[in-house]
LUMMI-119490 format. One record per atom (N, C-alpha, C): x, y, z. Coordinates in steps of 0.1 Angstrom, whole numbers, plus 2048, in hexadecimal, padded with zeros to 3 digits. Layout:
N
XYZ/...
end
This chain:
450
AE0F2BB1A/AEBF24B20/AE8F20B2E/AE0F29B37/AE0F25B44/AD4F1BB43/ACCF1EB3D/AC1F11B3A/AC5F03B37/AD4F04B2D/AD7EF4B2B/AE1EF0B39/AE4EFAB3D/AEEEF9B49/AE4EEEB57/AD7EF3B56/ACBEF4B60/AC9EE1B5D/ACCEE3B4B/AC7ED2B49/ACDECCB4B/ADFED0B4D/AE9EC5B4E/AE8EC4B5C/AE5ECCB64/AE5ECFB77/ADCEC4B7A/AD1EC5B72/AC8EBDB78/AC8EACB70/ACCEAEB66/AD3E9DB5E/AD9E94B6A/AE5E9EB6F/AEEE9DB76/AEAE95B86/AE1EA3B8B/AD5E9CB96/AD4E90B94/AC9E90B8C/AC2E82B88/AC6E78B89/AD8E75B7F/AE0E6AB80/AE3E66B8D/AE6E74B97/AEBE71BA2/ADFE6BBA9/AD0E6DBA9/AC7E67BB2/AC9E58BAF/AC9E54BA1/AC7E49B9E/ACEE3FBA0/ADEE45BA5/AE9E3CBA7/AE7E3ABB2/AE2E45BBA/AE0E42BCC/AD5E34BCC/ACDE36BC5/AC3E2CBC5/AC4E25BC0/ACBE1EBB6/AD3E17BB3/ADAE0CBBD/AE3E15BC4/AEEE0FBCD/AE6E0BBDD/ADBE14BDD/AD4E11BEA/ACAE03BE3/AC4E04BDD/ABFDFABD9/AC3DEFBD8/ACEDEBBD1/ADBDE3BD0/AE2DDABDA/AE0DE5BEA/AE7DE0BF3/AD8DD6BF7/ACBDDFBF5/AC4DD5BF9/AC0DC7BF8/AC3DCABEA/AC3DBCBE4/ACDDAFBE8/ADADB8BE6/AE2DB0BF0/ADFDABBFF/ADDDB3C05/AD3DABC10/ACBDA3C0B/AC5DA6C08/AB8D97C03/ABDD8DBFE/AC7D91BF4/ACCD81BEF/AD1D7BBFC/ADAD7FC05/AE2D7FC0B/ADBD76C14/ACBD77C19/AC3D73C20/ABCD67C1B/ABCD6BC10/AB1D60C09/AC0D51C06/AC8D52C07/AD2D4EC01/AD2D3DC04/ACED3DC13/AD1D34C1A/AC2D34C23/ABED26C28/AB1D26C2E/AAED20C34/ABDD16C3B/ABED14C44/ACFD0FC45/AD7D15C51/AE5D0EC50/AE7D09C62/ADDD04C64/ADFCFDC76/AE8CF6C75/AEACEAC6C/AF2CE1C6E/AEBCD1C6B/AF5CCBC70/AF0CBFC6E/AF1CB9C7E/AF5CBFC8A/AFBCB3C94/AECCAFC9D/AE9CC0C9F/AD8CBACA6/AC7CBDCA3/ACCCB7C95/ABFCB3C8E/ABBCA7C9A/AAECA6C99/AAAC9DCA2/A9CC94C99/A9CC98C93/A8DC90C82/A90C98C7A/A8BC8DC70/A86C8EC63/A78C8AC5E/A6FC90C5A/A65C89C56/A62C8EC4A/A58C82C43/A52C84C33/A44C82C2C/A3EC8AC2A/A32C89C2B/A31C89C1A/A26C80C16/A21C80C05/A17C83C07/A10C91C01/A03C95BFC/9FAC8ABF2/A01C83BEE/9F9C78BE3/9F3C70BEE/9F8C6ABF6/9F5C5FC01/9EDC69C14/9F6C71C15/9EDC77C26/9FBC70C2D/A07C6AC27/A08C65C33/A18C6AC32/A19C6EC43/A24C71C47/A31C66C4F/A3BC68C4D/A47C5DC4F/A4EC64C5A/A50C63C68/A5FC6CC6F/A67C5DC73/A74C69C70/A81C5EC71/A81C69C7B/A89C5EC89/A8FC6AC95/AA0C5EC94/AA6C6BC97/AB3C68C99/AB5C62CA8/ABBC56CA6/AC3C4DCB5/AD3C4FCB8/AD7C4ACBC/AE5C49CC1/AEDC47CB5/AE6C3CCB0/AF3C38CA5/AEAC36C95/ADCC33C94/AD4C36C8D/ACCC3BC8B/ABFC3CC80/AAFC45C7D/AA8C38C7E/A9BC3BC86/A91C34C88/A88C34C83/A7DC31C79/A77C31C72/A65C2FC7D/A59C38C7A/A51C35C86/A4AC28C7F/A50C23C7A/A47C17C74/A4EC0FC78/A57C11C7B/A66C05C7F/A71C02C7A/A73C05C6E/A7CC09C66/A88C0FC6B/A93C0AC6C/AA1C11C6D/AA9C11C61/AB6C1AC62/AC2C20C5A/ACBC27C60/AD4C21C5C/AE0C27C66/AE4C35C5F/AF1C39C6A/AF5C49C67/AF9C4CC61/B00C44C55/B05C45C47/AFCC46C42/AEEC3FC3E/AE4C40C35/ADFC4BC34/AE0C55C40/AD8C61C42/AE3C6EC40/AEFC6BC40/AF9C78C41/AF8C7FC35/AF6C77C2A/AF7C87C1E/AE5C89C1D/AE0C87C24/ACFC8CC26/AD2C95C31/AD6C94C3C/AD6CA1C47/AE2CA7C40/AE9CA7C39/AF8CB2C38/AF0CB7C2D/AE2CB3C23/ADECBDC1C/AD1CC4C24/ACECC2C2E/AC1CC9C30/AC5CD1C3B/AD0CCBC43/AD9CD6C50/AE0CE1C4A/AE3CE5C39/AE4CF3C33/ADECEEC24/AD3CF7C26/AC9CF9C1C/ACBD03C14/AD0D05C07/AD0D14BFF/ACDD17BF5/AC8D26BF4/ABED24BE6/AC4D2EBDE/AC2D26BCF/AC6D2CBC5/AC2D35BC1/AB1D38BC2/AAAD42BBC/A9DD40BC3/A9CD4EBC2/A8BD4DBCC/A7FD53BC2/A77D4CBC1/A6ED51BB9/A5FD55BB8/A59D60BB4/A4FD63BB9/A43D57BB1/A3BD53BBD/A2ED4EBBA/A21D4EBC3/A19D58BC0/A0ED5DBCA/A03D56BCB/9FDD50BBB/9F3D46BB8/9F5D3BBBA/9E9D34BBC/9EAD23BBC/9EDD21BAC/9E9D28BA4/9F1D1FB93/9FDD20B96/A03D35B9A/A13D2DB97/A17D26BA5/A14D27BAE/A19D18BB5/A18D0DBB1/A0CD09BA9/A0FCFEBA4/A18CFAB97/A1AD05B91/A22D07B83/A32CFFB88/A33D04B98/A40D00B9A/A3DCF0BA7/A35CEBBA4/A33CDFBA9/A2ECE0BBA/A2BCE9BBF/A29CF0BCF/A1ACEBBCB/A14CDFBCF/A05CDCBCF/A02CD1BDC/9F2CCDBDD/9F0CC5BE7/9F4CB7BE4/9FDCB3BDB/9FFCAABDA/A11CA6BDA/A15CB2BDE/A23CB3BE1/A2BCABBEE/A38CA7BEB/A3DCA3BF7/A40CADC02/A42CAAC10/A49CB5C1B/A4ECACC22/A59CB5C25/A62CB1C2D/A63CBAC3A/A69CB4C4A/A68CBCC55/A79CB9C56/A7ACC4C5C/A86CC0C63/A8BCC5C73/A8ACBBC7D/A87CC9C88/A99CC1C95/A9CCCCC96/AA7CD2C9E/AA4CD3CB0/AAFCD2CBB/AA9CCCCC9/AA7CD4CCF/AA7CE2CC5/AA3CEFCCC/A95CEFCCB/A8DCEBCC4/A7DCE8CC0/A7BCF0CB0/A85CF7CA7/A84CF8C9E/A85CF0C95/A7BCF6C8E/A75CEEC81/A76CF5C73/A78CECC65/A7ACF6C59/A73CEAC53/A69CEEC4A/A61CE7C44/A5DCEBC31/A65CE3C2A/A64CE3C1E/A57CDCC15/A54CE4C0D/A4BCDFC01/A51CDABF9/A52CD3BF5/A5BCCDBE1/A54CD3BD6/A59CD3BD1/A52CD5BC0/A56CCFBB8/A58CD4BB0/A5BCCDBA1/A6ACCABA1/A71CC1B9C/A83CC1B9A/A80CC5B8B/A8DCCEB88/A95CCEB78/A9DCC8B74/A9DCC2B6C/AAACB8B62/AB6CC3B69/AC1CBDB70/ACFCC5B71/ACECD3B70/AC4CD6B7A/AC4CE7B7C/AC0CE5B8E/AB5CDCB94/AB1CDEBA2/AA5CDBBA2/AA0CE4BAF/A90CDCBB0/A87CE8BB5/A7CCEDBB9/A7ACF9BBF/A72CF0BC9/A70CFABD3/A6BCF6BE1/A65D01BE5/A5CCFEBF0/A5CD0DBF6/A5FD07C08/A64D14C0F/A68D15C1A/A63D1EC29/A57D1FC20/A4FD2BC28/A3BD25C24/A3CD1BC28/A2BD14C25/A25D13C18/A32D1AC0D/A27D1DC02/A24D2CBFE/A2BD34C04/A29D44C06/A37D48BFB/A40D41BF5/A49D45BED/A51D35BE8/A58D35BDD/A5BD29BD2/A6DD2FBD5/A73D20BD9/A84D20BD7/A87D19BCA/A8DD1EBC5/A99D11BBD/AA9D0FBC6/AA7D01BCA/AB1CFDBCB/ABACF4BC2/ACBCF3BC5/AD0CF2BBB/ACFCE0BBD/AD4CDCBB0/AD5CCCBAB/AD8CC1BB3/AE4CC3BBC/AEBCBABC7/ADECB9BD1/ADBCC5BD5/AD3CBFBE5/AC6CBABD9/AC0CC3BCE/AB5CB8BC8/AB9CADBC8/AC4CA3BC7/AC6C98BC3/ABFC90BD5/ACCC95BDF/ACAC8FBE7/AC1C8DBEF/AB4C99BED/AAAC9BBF6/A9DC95BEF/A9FC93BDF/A97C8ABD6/A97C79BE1/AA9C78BDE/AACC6ABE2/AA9C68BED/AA6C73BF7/A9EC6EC06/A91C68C07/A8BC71BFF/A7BC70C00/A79C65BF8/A7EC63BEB/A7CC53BE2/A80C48BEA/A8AC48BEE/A90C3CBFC/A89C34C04/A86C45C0D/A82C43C1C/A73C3FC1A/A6AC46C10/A5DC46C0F/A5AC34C0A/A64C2CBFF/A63C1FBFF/A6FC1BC0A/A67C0FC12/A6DC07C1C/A77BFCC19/A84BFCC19/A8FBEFC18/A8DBE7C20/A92BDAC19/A8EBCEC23/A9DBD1C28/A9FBD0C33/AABBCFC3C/AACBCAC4A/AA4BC2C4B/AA1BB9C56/AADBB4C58/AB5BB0C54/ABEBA5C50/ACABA8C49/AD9BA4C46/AE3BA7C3F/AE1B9DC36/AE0BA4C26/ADAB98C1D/AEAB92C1C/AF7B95C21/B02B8DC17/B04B8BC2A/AFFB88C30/AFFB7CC3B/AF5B74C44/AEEB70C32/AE0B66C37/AE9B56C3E/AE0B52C45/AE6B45C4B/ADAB3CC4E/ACFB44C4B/AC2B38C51/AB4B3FC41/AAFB34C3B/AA1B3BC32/A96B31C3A/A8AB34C3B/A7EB2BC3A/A75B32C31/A70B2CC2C/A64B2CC1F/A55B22C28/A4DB29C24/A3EB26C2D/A36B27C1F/A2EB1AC19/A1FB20C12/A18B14C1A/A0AB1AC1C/A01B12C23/9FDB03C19/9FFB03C08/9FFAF6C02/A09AF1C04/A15AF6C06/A22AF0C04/A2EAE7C13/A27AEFC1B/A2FAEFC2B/A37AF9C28/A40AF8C31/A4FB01C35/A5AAF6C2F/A63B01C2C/A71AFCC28/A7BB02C30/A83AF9C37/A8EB03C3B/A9CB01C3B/AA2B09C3D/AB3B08C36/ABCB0EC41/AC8B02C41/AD2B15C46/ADEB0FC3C/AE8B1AC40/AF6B16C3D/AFEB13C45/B08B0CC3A/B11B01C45/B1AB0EC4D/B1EB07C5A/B28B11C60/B34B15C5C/B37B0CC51/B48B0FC47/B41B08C3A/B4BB10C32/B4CB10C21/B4FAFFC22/B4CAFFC14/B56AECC0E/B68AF7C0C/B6AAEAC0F/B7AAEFC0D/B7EAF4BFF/B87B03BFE/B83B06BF5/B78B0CBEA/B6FB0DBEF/B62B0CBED/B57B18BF1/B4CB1ABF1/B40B21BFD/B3BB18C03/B31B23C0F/B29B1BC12/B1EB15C0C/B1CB08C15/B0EB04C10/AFFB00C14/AFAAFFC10/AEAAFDC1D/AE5AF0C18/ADBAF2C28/AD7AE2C2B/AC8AE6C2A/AC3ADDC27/AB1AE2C28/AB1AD6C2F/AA7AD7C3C/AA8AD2C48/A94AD1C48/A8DAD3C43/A7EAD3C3F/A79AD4C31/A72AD0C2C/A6CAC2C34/A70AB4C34/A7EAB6C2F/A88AA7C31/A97AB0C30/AA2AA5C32/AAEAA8C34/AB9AA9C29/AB9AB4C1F/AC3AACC1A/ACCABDC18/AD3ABFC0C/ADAAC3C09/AD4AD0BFC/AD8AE0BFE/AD1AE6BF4/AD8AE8BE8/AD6AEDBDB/ADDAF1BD1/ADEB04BD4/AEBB01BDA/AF4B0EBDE/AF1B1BBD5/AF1B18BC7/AEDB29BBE/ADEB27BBC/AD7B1CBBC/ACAB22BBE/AC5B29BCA/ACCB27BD6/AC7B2CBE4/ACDB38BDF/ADCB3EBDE/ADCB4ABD9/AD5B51BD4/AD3B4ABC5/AC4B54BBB/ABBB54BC2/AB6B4BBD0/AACB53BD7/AAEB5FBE0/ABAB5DBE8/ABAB69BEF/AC0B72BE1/AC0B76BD8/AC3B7FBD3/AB8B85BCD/AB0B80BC8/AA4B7DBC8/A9BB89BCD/A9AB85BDF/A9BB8CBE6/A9DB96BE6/AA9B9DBE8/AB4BA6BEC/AB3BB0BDE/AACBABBD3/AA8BB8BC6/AA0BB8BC7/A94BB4BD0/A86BB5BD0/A84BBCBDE/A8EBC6BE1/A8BBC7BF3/A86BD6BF5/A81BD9BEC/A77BE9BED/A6ABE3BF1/A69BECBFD/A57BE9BFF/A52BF5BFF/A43BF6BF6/A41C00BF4/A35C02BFF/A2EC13C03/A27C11C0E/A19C14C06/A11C13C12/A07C11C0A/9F9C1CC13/9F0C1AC09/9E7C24C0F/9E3C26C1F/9D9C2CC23/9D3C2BC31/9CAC20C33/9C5C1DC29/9B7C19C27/9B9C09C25/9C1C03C1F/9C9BF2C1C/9CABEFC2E/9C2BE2C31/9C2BDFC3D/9C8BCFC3B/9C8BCFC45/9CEBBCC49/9C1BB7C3E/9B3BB4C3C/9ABBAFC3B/9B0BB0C27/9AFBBFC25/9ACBC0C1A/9B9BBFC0B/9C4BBDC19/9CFBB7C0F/9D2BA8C10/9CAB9CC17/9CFB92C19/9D5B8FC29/9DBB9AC2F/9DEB92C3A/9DAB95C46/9D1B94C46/9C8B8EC57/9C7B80C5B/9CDB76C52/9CCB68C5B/9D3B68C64/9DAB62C6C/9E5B5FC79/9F4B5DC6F/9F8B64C76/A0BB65C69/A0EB53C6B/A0EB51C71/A0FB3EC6F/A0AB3BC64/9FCB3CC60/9F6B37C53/9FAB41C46/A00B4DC48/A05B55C3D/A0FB4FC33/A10B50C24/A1DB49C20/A23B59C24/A36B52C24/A3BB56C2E/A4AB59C26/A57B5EC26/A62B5FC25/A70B65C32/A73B59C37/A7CB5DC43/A87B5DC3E/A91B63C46/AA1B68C42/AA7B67C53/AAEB61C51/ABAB63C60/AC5B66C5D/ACDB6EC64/ADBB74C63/AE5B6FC6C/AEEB6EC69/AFEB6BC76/AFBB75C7E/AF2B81C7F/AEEB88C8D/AE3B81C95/ADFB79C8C/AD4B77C98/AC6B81C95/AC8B89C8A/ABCB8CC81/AB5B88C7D/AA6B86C7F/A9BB80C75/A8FB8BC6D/A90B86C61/A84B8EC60/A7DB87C54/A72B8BC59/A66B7EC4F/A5FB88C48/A5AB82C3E/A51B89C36/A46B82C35/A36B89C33/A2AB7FC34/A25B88C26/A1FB7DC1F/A18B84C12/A0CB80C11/A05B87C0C/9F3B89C0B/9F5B8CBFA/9E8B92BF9/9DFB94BEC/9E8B9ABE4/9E9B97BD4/9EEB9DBCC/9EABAEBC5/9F0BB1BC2/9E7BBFBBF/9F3BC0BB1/9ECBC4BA6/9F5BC6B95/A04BBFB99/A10BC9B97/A1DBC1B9B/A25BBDBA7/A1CBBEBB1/A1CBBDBC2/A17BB6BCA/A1BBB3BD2/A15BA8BDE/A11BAFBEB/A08BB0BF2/A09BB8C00/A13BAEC0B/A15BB7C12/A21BB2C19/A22BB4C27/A25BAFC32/A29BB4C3E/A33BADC46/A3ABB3C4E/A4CBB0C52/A48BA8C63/A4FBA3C6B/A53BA0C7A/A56BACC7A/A5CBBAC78/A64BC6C7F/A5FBCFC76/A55BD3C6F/A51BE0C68/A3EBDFC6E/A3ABE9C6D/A2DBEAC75/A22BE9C6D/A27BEFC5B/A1BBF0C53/A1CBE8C4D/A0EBE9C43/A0EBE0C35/A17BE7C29/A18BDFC24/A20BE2C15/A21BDCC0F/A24BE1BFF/A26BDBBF4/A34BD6BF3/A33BCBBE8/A43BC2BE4/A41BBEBD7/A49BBEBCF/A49BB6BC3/A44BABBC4/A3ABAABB9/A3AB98BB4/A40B90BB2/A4FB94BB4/A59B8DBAD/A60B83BB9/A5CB87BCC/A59B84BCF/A56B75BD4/A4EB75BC9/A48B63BCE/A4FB5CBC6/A55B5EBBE/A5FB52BBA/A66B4EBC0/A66B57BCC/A70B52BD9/A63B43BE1/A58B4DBE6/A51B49BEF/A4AB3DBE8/A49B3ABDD/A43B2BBD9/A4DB24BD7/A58B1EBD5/A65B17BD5/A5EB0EBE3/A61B02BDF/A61AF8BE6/A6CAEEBE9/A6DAE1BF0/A7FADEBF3/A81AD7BE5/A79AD4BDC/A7BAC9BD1/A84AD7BC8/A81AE4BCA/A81AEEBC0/A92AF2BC4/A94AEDBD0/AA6AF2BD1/AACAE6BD7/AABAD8BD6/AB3AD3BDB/AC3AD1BCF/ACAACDBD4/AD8ACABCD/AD6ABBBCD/AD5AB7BBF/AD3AA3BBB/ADEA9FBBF/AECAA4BBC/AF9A9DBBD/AF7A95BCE/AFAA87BCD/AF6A7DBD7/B05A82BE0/B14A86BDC/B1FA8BBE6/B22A99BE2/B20AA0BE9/B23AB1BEA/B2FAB3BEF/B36AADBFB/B41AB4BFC/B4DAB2BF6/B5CAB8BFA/B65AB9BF1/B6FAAABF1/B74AA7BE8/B76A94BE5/B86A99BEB/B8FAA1BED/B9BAA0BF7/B9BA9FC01/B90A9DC0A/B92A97C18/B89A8CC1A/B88A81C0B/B82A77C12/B91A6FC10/B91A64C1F/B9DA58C24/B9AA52C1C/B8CA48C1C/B8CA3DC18/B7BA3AC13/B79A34C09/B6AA30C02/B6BA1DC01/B65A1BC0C/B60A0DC0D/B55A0DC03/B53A05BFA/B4DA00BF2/B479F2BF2/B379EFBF4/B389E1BF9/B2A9DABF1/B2A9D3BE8/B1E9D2BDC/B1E9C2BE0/B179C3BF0/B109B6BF5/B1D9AFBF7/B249AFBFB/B319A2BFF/B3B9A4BF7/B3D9B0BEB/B489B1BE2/B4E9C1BE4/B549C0BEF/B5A9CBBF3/B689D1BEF/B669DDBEB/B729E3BE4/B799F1BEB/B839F3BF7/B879FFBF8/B90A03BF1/B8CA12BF5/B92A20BEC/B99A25BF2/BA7A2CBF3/BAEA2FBF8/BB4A38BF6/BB5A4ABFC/BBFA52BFA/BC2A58C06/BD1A56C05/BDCA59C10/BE6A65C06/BE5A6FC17/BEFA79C14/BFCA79C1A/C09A7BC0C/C13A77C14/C1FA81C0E/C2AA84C16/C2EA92C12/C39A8CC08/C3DA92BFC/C4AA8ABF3/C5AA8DBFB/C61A85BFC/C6DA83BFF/C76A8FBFA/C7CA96C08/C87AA1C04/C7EAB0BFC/C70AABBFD/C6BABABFD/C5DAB7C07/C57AC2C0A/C4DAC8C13/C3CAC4C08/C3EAC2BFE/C33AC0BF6/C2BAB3BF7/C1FAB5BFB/C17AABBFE/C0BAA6BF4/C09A9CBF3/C01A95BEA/BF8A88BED/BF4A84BE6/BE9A7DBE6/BEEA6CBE0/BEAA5FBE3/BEFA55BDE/BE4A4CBE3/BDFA46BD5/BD0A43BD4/BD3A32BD3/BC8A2ABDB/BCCA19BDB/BB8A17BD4/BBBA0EBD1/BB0A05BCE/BB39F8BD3/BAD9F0BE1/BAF9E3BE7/BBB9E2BE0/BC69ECBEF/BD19EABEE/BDC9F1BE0/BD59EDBD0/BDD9EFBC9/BDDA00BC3/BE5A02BC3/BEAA13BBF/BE6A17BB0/BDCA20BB0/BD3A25BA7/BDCA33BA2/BD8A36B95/BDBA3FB91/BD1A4FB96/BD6A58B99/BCDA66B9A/BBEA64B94/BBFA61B88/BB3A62B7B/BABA55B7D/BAFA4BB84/BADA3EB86/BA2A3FB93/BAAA4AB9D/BA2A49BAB/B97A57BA6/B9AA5EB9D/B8EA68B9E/B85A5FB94/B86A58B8D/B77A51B82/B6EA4BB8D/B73A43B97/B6CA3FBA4/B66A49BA8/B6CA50BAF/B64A5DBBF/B5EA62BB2/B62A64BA4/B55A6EB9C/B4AA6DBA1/B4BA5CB9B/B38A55B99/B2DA59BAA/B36A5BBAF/B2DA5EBBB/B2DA6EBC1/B37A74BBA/B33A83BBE/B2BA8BBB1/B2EA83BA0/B29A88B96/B19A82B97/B16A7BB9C/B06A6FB98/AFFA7BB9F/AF1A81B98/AE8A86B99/ADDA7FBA3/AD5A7FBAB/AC8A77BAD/ABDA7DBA0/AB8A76B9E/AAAA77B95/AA0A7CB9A/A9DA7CBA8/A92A83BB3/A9AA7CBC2/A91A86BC5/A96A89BD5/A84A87BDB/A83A7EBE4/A72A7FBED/A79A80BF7/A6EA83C00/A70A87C11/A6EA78C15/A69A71C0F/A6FA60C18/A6CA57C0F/A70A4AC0E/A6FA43C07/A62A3DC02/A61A3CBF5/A55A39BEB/A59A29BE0/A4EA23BE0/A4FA1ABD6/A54A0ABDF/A55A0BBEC/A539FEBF1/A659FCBF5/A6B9F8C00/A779F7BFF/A7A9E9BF5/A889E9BF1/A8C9DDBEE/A989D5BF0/A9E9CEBED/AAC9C7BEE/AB69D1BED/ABE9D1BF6/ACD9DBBF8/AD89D5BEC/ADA9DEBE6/AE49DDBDC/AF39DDBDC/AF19E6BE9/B019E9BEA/B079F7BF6/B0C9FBBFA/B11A05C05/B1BA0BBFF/B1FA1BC01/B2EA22BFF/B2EA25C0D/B35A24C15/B3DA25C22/B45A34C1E/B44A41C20/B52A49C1E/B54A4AC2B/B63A4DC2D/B67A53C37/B73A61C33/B6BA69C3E/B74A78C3C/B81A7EC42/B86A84C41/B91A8CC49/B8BA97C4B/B80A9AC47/B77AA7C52/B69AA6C53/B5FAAFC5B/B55AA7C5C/B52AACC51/B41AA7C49/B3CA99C54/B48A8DC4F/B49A87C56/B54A7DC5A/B54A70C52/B43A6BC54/B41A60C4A/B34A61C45/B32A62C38/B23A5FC2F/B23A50C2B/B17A47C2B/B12A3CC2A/B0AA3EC21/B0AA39C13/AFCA36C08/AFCA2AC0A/AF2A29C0B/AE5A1AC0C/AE0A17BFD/AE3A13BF2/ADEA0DBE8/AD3A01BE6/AC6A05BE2/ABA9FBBE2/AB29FCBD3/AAD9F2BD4/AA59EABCC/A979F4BCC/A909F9BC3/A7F9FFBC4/A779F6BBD/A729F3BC9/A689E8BC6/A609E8BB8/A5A9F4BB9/A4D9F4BAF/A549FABA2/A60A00BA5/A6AA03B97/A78A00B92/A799FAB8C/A879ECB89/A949FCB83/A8C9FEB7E/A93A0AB75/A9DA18B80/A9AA16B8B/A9CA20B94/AAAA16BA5/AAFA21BAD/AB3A1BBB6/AB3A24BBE/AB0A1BBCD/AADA27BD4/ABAA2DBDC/ABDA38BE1/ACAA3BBEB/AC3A40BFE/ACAA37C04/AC8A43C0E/AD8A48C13/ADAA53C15/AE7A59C1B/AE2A5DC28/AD7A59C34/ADAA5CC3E/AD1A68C40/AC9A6BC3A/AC1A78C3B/AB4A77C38/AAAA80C3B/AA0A79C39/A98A7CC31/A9DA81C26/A9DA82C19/AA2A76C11/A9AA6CC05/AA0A65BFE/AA1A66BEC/AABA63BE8/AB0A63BDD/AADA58BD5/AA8A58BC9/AA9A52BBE/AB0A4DBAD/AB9A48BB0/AC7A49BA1/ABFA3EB98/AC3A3EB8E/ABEA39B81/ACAA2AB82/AC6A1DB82/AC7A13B86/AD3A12B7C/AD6A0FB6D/ADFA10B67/AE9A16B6C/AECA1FB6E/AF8A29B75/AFCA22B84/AF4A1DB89/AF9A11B98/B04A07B8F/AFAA01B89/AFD9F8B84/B0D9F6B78/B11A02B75/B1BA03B6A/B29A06B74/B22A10B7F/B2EA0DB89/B32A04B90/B299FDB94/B289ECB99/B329E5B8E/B2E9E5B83/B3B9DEB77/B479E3B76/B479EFB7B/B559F4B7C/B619F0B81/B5D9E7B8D/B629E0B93/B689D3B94/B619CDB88/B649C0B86/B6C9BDB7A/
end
């Protein structure tokens, strides 16, 4: 009896040691989590850099924080929106699970190798917290380490997203030279081709957008959604990727003088420019370099569909582009048989409604009567457009006189004879670019009249 009494006394002990140890153990742990929990919570206000280094490449990136944006040491800027959910995740860092890895396998098991990204982050006290990346999981996190490599975090999903999204971002360069939805000025440069250059008008067509003028290497008028599909063009093609140590001016194509480089310029309603110059092709890429970024880099191929376009490649044929309600009057004059056109706006009697009241020399045309006229000369295509006249001048056929109620005020076509081609007529509108229309089509409006 006192012998089982001795085993329950000491059962009893035992439980009691174990619960102590237990509960002391327990609390320690709780400290540790408690510690390990979080691994950095400074904040976000005086971070002062960021930087990002790729083990694949040697090369490291610092963004330092300015007044109102991050500076990129290449030259590169992004304002303080772009960077706020990247410092609000690295200003509190916290880990899900800490896990042991002593060896270089399992460090590498969990993606902690020489070929891993890091990240710095340093504060204006002179502290610094410096992450390894590892591997991400499908909607679980990513592990890192936070201590050189001496121990493996899992962090949770959200900051893996956003701290993925930094380093994919920041490590490729955006073209942002420029506000792509407030371009106002393009030039295009190939050394076979010359330069092209454009801007847009200072106001929309009434009703309407704006539109551009290609002003090199002749004057005329652009086709408004093709210049869009270029700058859009553009503006999906605007990742630049960076590129090794070793890719020099020489060995990607551009060491000539940027004058002789083909070339892509952009102007903005700021007063922004930024050019692009392209060299040698490499598989799906062009090497690249900016007016405002320091390195070389890669760009899509896609690219030069921009940079080989020439002015034949975007002009607008239509011989009248602007809107047919503010033209007064269309003198019409086919050598001494002169016909005006007439529309006057006049408000209707006992109401405020105003309208339009169309003459042909004098006699009052119907709506459908005065638009079959102004069609033929805002619908007529040119057939080609040259930068000056070809094929010998010939006998004047005839003049459209318009006059406007806004500017430009008045356009003049000059209709002529091509010497060396019966089949053809030539136009000048005053620019020094000329136009070519298919001689039948003069000639059927010419009958229209009689």
């Amino acid at each position: 009896m006192k012998q089982k009494r001795k085993i329950i006394v000491a059962g009893v002990l035992v439980l009691i040691i174990a619960c102590g140890i237990y509960y002391l153990t327990a609390d320690d742990r709780s400290k540790t989590d408690s510690s390990e929990g979080w691994i950095c919570t400074k904040g976000t206000e005086n971070i002062t850099s960021i930087a990002i280094n790729s083990g694949k490449d040697s090369q490291t990136l610092i963004f330092t924080k300015e007044e109102e944006s991050w500076m990129g040491d290449d030259g590169s800027s992004y304002d303080n929106d772009r960077f706020a959910p990247y410092t609000a995740t690295l200003g509190y860092m916290k880990v899900e699970e800490k896990l042991s890895a002593s060896t270089a396998d399992e460090k590498e098991e969990y993606g902690i190798d020489d070929s891993s990204y890091m990240v710095w982050v340093s504060y204006d006290d002179g502290e610094e917290y410096e992450y390894i990346l590892g591997k991400d999981i499908d909607n679980l996190g990513m592990y890192l380490s936070a201590d050189q490599g001496k121990s493996i975090c899992l962090i949770d999903y959200r900051r893996t997203e956003d701290i993925l999204e930094m380093v994919e971002s920041l490590y490729d360069v955006a073209l942002n030279g420029v506000k792509f939805d407030e371009i106002r000025g393009i030039s295009l440069y190939s050394p076979e081709d010359g330069t092209v250059s454009m801007n847009r008008s200072e106001s929309p067509r009434a009703g309407g957008d704006f539109y551009w003028n290609i002003f090199k290497p002749y004057g005329w008028i652009a086709d408004t959604e093709k210049v869009n599909e270029l700058i859009n063009t553009i503006e999906e093609n605007d990742v630049l990727k960076r590129t090794d140590e070793d890719v020099t001016l020489e060995s990607s194509g551009l060491d000539a003088a940027e004058e002789e480089l083909p070339s892509i310029g952009l102007y903005d309603t700021y007063d922004s420019e930024m050019i692009i110059y392209l060299g040698n092709t490499e598989g799906d890429y062009v090497y690249c370099k900016t007016n405002y970024l320091d390195n070389i880099y890669l760009i899509s191929k896609e690219i030069l569909k921009v940079a080989d376009k020439r002015a034949e490649d975007l002009i607008d044929l239509t011989l009248y582009y602007y809107e047919t309600p503010s033209i007064e009057t269309c003198t019409i004059d086919f050598n001494g048989e002169v016909h005006v056109l007439e529309a006057e706006w006049e408000t209707a009697e006992n109401s405020n409604t105003r309208g339009q009241r169309y003459y042909l020399d004098k006699e009052m045309l119907t709506g459908s009567q005065y638009s079959s006229i102004v069609s033929w000369f805002t619908d007529t295509k040119a057939e080609k457009i040259e930068a000056s006249a070809s094929g010998g001048e010939g006998a004047i056929l005839g003049t459209i006189t318009i006059d406007r109620l806004s500017p430009p005020y008045q356009q003049i076509m000059t209709f002529c004879e091509v010497a060396d081609n019966p089949q053809l007529v030539q136009v000048d509108l005053e620019k020094t670019g000329t136009a070519y229309i298919n001689r039948k089509e003069f000639e059927e409006f010419q009958a229209s009249f009689q």
